[in-house]
C-alpha positions in Angstrom: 0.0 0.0 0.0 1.1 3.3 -0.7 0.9 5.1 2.6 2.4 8.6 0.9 -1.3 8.5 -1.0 -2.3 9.0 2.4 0.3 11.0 4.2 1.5 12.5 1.9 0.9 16.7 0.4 -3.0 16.9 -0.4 -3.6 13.7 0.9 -2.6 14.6 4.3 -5.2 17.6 3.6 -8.0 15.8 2.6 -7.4 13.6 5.9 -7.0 15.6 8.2 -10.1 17.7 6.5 -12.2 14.7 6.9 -11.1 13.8 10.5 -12.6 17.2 11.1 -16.1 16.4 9.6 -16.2 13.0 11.3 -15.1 14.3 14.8 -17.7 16.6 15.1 -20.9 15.0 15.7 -19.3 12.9 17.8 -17.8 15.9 19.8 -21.6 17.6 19.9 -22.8 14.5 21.8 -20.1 14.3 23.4 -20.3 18.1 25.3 -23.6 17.5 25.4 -23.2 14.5 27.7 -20.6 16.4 29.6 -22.8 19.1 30.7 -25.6 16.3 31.4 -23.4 14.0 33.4 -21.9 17.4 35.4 -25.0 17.9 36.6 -25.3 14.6 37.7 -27.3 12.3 35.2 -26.0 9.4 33.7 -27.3 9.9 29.9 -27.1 6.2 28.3 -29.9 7.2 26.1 -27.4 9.5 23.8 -27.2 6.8 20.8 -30.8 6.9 20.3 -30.8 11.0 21.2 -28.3 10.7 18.2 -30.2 8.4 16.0 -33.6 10.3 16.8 -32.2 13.4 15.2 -31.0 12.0 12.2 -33.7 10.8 11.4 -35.7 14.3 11.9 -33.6 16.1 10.2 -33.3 13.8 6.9 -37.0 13.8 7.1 -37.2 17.6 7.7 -34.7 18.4 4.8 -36.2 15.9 2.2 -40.0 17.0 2.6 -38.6 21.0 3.1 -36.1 20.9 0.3 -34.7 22.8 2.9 -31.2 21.9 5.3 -32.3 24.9 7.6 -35.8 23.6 8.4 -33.7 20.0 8.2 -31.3 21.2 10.9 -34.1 22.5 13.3 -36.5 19.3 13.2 -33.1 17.2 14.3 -32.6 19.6 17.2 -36.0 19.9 18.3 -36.1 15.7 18.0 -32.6 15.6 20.1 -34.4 18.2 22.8 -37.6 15.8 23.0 -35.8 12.7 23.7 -33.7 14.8 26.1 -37.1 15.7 27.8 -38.2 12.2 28.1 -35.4 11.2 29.3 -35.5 13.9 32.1 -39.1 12.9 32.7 -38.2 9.2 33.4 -34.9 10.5 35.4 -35.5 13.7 37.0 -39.2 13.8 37.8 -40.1 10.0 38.3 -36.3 9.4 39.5 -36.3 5.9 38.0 -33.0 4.2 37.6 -31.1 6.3 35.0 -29.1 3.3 33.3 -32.5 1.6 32.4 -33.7 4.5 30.8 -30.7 4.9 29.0 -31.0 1.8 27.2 -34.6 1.7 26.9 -34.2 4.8 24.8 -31.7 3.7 23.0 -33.8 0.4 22.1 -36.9 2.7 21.4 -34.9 5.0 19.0 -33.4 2.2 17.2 -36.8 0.2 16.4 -38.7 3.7 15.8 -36.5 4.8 13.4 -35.9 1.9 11.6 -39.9 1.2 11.4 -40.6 4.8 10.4 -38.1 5.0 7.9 -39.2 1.4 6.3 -43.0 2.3 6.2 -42.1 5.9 4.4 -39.2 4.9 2.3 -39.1 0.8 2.3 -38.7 -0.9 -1.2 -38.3 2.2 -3.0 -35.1 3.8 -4.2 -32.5 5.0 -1.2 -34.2 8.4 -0.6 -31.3 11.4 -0.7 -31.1 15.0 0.3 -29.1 17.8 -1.4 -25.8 18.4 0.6 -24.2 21.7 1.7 -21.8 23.4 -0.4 -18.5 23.6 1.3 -18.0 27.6 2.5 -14.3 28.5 1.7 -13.3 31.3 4.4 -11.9 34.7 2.3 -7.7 34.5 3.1 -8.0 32.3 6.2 -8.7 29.1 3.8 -5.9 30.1 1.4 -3.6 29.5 4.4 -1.1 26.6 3.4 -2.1 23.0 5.6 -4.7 25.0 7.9 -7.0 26.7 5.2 -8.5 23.6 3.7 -8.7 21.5 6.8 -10.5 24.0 9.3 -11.4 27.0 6.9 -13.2 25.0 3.5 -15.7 23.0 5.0 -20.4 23.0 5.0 -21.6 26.3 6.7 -23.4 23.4 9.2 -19.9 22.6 10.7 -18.5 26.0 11.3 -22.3 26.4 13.4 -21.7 23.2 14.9 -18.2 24.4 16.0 -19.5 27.6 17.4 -22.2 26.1 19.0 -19.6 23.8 20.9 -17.6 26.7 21.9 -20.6 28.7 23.5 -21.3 25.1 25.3 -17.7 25.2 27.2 -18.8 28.9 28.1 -21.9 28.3 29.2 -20.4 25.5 31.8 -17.5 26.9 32.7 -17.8 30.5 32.9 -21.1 31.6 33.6 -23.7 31.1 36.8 -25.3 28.6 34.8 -22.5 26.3 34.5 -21.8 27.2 38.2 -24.7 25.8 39.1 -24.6 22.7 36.9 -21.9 21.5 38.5 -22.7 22.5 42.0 -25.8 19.7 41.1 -23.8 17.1 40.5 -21.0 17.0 43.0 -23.3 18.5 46.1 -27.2 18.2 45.4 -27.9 19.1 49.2 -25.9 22.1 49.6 -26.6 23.5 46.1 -30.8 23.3 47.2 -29.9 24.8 50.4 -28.8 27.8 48.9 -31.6 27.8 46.5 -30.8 26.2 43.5 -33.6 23.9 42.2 -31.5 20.9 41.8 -34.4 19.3 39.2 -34.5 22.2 36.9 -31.1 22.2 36.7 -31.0 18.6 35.7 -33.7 19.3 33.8 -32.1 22.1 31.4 -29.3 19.9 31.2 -30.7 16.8 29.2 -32.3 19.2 27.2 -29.5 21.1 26.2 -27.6 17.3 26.1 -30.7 15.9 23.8 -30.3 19.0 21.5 -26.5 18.7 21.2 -26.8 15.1 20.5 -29.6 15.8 18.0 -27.5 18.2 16.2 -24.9 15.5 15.6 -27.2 13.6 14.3 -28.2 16.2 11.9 -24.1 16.9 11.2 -23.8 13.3 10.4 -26.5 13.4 7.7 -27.1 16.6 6.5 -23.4 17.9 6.9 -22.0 14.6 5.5 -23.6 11.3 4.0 -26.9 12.8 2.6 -28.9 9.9 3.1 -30.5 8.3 6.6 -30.1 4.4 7.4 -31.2 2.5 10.0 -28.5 3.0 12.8 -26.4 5.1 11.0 -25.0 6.9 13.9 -23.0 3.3 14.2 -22.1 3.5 18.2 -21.0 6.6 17.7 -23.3 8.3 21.0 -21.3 5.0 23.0 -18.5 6.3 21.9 -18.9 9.9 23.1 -20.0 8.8 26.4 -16.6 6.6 26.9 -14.7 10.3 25.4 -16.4 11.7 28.3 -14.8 9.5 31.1 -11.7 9.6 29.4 -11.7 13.6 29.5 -12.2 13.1 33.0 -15.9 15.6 32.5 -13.6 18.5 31.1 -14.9 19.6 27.7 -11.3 20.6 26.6 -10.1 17.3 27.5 -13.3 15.8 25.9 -12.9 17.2 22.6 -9.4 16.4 21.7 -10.4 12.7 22.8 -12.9 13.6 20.3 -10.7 14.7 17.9 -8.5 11.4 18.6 -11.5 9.4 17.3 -12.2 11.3 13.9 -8.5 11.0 13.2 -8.8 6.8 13.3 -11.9 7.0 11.4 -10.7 9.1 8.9 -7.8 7.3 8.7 -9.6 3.9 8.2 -11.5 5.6 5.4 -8.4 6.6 3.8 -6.6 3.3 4.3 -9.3 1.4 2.8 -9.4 3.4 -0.4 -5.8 3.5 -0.8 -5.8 -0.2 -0.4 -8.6 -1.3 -2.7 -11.8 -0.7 -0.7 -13.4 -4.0 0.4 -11.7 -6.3 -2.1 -8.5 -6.3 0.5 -5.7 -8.5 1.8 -7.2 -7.6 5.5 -10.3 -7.4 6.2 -12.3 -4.0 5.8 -14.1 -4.7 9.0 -10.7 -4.5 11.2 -10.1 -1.2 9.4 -14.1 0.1 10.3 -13.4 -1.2 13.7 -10.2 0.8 14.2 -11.7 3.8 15.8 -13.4 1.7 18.2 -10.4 0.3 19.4 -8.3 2.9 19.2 -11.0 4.8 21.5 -11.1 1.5 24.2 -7.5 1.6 24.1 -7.4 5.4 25.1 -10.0 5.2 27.5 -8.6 1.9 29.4 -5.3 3.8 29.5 -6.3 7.1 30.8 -8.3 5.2 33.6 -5.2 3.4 34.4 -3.1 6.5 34.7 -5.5 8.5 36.5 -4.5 9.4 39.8 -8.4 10.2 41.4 -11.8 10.3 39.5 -13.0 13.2 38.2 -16.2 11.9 38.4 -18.5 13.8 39.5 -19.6 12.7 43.0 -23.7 12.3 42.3 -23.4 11.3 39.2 -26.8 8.7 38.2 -27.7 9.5 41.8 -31.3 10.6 42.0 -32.0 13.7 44.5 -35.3 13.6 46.7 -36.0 16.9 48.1 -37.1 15.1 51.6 -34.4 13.2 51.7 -31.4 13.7 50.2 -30.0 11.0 47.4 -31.7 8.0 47.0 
């Protein structure tokens, strides 16, 4: 194989340019599950959060003609499984792990059913992609300019909606607040903070985040919905969140970590004759995945203390403390 096809001048562009596009719906999820587990609710729902949005927004964009209506139905999908999930959590305070995978199992037959009664044995249903926006000097820059300044108007809002994220937890009341719920539920409702909104707000904003990378993944990129074509990738951004010990900075470049293996895997298998290969293509589309494992086992390892925070998936009862 010719790994300079790869490595090499504009093929070191176009991968590291699609490492970019592939990171970032993960890394929505992702900071959306960090500011949902800092407030102390264990969010195993986010595949289906994921999964649910997709899904919205290819149906929003393909009866719309329209990415922008597209883009909202995704994030309003994202919000509303975010809100169910807070209902089942929050206000019934039934055990978050169950309702983690129960969504996740109700996402994955929903969608799949939905999509087979609208679309099944007919012709694979497609929507009109994005036009990539080339950024006026800053995306003639040699290396940088293509990677990070020639990509779909949806990423570069995807990228500044992750950056107000990390504000709004760590440098505002809000965010204060957030994590004041989920290390110390007691003291934060002593001095008036209603623990339950909080954690409410939170799954929203978490649902939302994780429906937007839903809608990256298929308006921003493939064009097309499948059944499960988020592909473990909410899993994935909840393991990026332990290994970045629930700091978004740290989360992200674990992020970043994972769209560089993907990417790569793409890249490796086109090189090297797609599937008809020496190797098989599945242990290059399970590369990320291990790559990820690997990280995460070795981070944990390495860790001195846990960063987790200290009532995380622990329901709060007004009367009586944590249950």
């Amino acid at each position: 194989m010719d790994w300079s096809a790869i490595f090499g001048g504009s093929g070191l562009e176009v991968l590291l340019s699609s490492a970019v596009l592939l990171a970032m719906p993960t890394a929505l999820a992702a900071l959306g599950e960090t500011v949902c587990e800092r407030a102390g609710v264990l969010n195993l729902g986010l595949e289906g959060m994921m999964l649910s949005g997709a899904l919205g927004a290819f149906l929003g964009a393909y009866y719309a003609h329209s990415p922008v209506v597209g883009t909202l139905c995704g994030v309003l999908v994202g919000a509303a499984m975010g809100a169910l999930m807070a209902f089942l959590s929050v206000t019934l305070k039934t055990e978050q792990v169950i309702n983690g995978i129960a969504l996740v199992l109700f996402a994955q037959g929903m969608t799949a059913f939905l999509f087979e009664k609208l679309f099944g044995g007919g012709k694979q249903p497609t929507i009109p992609g994005i036009p990539d926006l080339k950024i006026p000097l800053l995306g003639s820059i040699p290396g940088v300019g293509p990677v990070l300044f020639d990509q779909n108007a949806l990423l570069y809002a995807s990228g500044g909606v992750a950056v107000a994220i990390w504000l709004l937890l760590m440098r505002t009341r809000f965010g204060l607040s957030v994590r004041a719920v989920g290390e110390r539920p007691e003291a934060a409702d002593a001095v008036a903070v209603d623990v339950a909104r909080i954690r409410w707000i939170a799954l929203l904003i978490c649902g939302a985040m994780a429906g937007l990378g839903g809608t990256l993944l298929v308006i921003g990129d493939l064009n097309l919905f499948q059944p499960n074509i988020t592909g473990g990738r909410g899993w994935v951004a909840i393991a990026l969140v332990i290994f970045g010990r629930w700091n978004p900075l740290l989360v992200f470049g674990g992020v970043l970590l994972f769209g560089f293996t993907d990417a790569l895997q793409v890249q490796v298998r086109a090189v090297s004759g797609g599937t008809n290969t020496t190797v098989p293509y599945e242990l290059f589309q399970a590369l990320p995945y291990m790559v990820t494992l690997l990280v995460l086992v070795t981070a944990s390892v390495v860790a001195r203390y846990s960063a987790q925070p200290a009532a995380l998936g622990i329901p709060f009862r007004k009367d009586g403390g944590r249950s």
